[in-house]
N, C-alpha and C positions, 0 to 999 in steps of 0.2 A: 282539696286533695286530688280530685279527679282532671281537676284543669292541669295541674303539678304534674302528674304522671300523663295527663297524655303532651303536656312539655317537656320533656323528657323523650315521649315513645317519638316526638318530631325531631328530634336530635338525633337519633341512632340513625345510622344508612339503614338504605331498605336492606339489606342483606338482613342487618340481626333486626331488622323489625319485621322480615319474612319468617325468620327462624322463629322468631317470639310469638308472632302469631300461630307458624305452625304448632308448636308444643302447647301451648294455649287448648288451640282447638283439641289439639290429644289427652289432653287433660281433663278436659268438659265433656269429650268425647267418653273415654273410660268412665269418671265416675258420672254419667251418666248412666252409662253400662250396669253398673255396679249398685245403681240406685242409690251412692253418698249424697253428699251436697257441695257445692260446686266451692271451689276454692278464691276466694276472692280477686286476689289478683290476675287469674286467668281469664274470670268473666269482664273484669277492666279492659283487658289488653283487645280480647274479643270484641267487646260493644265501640271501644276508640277505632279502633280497624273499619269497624260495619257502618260508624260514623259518618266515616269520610265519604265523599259524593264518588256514585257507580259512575262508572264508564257508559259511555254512551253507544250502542252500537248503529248500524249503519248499512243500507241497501244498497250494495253499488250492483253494475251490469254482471259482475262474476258471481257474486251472491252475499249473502254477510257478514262483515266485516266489524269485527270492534280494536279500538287502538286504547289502549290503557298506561296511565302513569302506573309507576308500582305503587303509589297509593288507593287510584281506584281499582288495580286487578287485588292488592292486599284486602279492600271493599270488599269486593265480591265473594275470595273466600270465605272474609268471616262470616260476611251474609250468609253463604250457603250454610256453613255451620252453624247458626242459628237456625235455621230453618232444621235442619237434620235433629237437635239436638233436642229442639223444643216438637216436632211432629209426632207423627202417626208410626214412622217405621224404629221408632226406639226398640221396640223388643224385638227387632229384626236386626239389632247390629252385632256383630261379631267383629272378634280379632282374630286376624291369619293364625293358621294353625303351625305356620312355620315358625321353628322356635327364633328363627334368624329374624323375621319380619315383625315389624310392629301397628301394619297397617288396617285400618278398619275397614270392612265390609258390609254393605247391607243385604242380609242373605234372602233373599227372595227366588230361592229355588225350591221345588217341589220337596216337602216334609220337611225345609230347612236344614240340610244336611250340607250346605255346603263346609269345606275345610281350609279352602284358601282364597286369600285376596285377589288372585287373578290364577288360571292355568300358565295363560304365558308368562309370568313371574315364578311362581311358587309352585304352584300346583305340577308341570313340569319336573322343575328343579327337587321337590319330593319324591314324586314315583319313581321319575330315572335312578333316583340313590335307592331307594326302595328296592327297584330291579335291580339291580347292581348286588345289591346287599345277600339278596335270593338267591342270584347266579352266584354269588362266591362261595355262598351257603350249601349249593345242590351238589350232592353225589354226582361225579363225574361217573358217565355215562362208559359202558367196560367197552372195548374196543372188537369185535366179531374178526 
């Protein structure tokens, strides 16, 4: 069955075999989070991906360099998300506090308080409505 499915996952363009990887790894990623158990066909799609041979990188005169098929840059993601999923920083992942966003973060700031996937994404995009919300909120100021 596993040869099956990943003849099959060699038939889809890399487009939806990007997307399936992606949601995959979101998958494994949450209920790892959550402490479930991993749903089978997500960990399939993940380990067929991390399968396939890495990309090679490369020292040229400007500096380093790697050129990837979208099957070894597909590799590498899922590598990395094995790595993340199976490590040390599990109990350091979070989801963005943005209810728009569904991206994971690994919180390693001081007491662990972070709230969002990045400032320049989200973290931004919050406070500004946030202020926004205050100033529409405040008592206009009497005119002297």
């Amino acid at each position: 069955m596993g040869r099956d499915r990943r003849q099959a996952g060699a038939r889809r363009g890399p487009d939806q075999r990007a997307m399936a990887v992606r949601e995959a790894v979101y998958q494994l990623v949450t209920t790892r989070r959550l402490g479930a158990e991993y749903g089978d066909e997500a960990l399939a799609v993940v380990d067929d991906a991390a399968r396939e041979p890495a990309a090679v990188p490369r020292l040229t005169p400007s500096g380093r360099r790697t050129e990837a098929t979208p099957e070894e840059a597909l590799s590498a993601v899922a590598r990395h998300a094995v790595e993340v999923v199976s490590g040390p920083d599990v109990p350091l992942l979070k989801e963005c506090g943005n209810p728009e966003c569904t991206r994971v973060c690994i919180d390693r700031s001081r007491g662990m308080r972070r709230q969002w996937c990045g400032m320049e994404s989200c973290g931004n995009k919050i406070k500004a409505a946030a202020y926004r919300a205050r100033k529409k909120g405040a008592p206009v100021a009497a005119a002297r």
